[in-house]
C-alpha positions in Angstrom: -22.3 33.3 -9.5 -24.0 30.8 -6.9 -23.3 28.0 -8.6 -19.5 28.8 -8.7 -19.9 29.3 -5.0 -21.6 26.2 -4.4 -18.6 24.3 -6.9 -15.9 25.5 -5.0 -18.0 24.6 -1.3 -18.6 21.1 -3.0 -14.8 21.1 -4.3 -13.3 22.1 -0.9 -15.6 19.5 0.8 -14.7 16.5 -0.8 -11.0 17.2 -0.5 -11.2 15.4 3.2 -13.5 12.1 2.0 -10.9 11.5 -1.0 -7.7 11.4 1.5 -10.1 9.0 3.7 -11.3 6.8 0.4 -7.6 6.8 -0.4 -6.5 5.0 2.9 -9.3 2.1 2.8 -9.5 -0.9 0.6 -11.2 -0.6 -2.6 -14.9 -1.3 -2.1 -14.9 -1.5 1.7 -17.7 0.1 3.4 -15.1 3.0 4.6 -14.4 3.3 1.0 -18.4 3.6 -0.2 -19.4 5.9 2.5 -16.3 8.2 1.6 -17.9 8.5 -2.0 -21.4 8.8 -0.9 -21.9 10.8 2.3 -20.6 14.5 0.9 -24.0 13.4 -1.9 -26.5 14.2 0.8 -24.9 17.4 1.6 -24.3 18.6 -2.2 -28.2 17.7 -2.6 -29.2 20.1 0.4 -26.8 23.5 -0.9 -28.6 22.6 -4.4 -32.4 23.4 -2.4 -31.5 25.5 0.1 -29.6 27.7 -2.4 -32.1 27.5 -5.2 -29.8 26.8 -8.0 -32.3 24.0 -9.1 -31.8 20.3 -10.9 -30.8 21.5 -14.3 -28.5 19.9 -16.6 -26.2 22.6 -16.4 -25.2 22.6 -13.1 -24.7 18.8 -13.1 -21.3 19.8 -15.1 -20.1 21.7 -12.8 -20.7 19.7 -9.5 -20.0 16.6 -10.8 -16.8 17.8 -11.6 -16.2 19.6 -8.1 -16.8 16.4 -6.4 -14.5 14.2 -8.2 -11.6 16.7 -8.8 -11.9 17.4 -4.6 -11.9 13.8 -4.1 -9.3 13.1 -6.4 -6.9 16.1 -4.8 -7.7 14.4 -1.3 -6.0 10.9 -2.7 -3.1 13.1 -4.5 -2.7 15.0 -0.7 -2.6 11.2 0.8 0.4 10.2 -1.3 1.7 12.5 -1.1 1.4 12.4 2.9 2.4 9.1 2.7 5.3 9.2 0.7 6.9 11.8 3.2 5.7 10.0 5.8 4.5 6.3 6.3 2.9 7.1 9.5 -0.8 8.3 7.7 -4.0 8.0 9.0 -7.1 8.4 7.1 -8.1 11.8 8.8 -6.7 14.7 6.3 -6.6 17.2 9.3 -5.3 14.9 11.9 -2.6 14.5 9.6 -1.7 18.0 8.8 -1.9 19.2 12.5 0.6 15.8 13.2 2.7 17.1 10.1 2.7 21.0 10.7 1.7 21.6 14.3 3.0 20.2 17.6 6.6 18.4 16.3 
């Protein structure tokens, strides 16, 4: 049950870095720290929620982390096809789109 838990956290978490990696040139630094920053984080929940290095597990948050990141890019064009005034912030973007207009 953890280790659903922890795929949805690690889904839900990478939704944000793949609208930002979406919005940045391919290979940029922007666009390599948007891959590899959540990977620190995802490391940590593994320890401090004991759910271990096993091969198992790999499945699963390897494939939270790129379908998040690949929903973020989906969000961002669809943003930008609405709307070509996009940043690469996911919630400044949603409070500009929803909130305050």
């Amino acid at each position: 049950m953890r280790l659903v838990i922890i795929s949805l956290v690690v889904f839900l978490f990478n939704i944000p870095f793949g609208y930002w990696r979406a919005n940045v040139s391919r290979f940029s630094l922007q666009w390599v720290l948007a891959i590899h920053i959540p990977v620190p984080v995802i490391i940590f929940m593994r320890i401090y929620l004991n759910i271990g290095f096993a091969w198992y597990t790999y499945v699963f948050l390897v494939a939270a982390f790129f379908l998040g990141q690949q929903l973020g890019s989906k969000l961002h064009k669809l943003f930008l096809k609405h709307n070509n005034a996009v940043s690469s912030c996911l919630v400044m973007d949603i409070k500009k789109r929803y909130w305050f207009n």
